[in-house]
N, C-alpha and C positions, 0 to 999 in steps of 0.2 A: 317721197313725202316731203314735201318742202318744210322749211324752219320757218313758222310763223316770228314774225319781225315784235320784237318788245314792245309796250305802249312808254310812250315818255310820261313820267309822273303829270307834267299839265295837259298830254292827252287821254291819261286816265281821267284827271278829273274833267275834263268838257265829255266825253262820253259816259260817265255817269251822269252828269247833270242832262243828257239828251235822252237818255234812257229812263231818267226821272220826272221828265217834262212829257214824253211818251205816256208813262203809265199815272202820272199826275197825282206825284208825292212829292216835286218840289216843294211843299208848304205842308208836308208832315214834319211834325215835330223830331219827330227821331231821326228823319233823314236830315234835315236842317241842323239839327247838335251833332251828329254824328260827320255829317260833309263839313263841319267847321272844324273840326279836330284833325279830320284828315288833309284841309288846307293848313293847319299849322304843322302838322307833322310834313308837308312837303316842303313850308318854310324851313324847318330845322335841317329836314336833308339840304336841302341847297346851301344852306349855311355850313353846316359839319362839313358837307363834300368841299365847298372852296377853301376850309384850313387843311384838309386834305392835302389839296393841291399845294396850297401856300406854304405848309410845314414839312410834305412829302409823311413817309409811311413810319420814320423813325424820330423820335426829338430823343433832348437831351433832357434830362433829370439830374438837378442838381440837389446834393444832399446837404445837410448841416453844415460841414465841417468843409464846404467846396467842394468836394468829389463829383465829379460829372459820370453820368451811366448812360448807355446811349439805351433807349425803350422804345418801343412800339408806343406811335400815337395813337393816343386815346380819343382821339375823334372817331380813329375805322371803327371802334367796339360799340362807340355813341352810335354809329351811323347807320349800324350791321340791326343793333336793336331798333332803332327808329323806322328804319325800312320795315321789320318785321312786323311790328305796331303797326305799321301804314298797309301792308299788304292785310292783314288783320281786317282794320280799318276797311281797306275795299272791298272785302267778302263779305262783310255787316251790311254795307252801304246796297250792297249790289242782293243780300236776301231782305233787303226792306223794300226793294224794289221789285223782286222777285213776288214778293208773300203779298204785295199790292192789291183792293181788288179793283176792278177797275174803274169805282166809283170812291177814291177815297176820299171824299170829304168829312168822315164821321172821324179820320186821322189827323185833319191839319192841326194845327195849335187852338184855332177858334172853335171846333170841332171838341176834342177833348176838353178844354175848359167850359164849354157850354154842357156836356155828359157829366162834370164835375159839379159843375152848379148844379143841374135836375136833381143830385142824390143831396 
């Protein structure tokens, strides 16, 4: 059985967005708020992972009175949640595109707010 190879965060998100343009919910509202939150959560991981690197795995903490403690950085704990948000994030992303049908226009943004206006 071979080891299926990881998707890199920006090619998760270009195979959602193909996946999306497939079933023709790029212009549903929910997928569009939900695919923008999951591009800022991939912004914050690239951000958190480069002080990662930059700081390595331990900084130092320094207390009132001077005393230095050496700590685990608090970026890996940021980064560990932020990923788990974002993997979140792509199973939403990926049953909105699932639950699709294959006419969604009564979904886009213009769609809903025109069913909002009728009531």
């Amino acid at each position: 059985m071979a080891v299926k190879d990881r998707l890199t965060l920006q090619e998760q998100a270009e195979e959602i967005l193909v996946r999306a343009q497939e079933k023709g919910v790029q212009s549903n509202f929910f997928f569009v708020t939900t695919f923008k939150r999951y591009q800022v959560q991939m912004q914050i991981l690239s951000q958190l992972e480069n002080a990662i690197k930059e700081y390595g795995a331990t900084v130092t903490k320094e207390y009132v009175k001077g005393r230095q403690n050496l700590t685990a950085n608090p970026a890996i704990s940021e980064y560990n949640k932020t990923a788990t948000a974002a993997n979140g994030t792509v199973a939403t992303l990926l049953n909105i595109i699932k639950s699709a049908p294959a006419d969604d226009s009564s979904q886009n943004l213009a769609g809903i707010m025109a069913d909002l206006m009728e009531r």
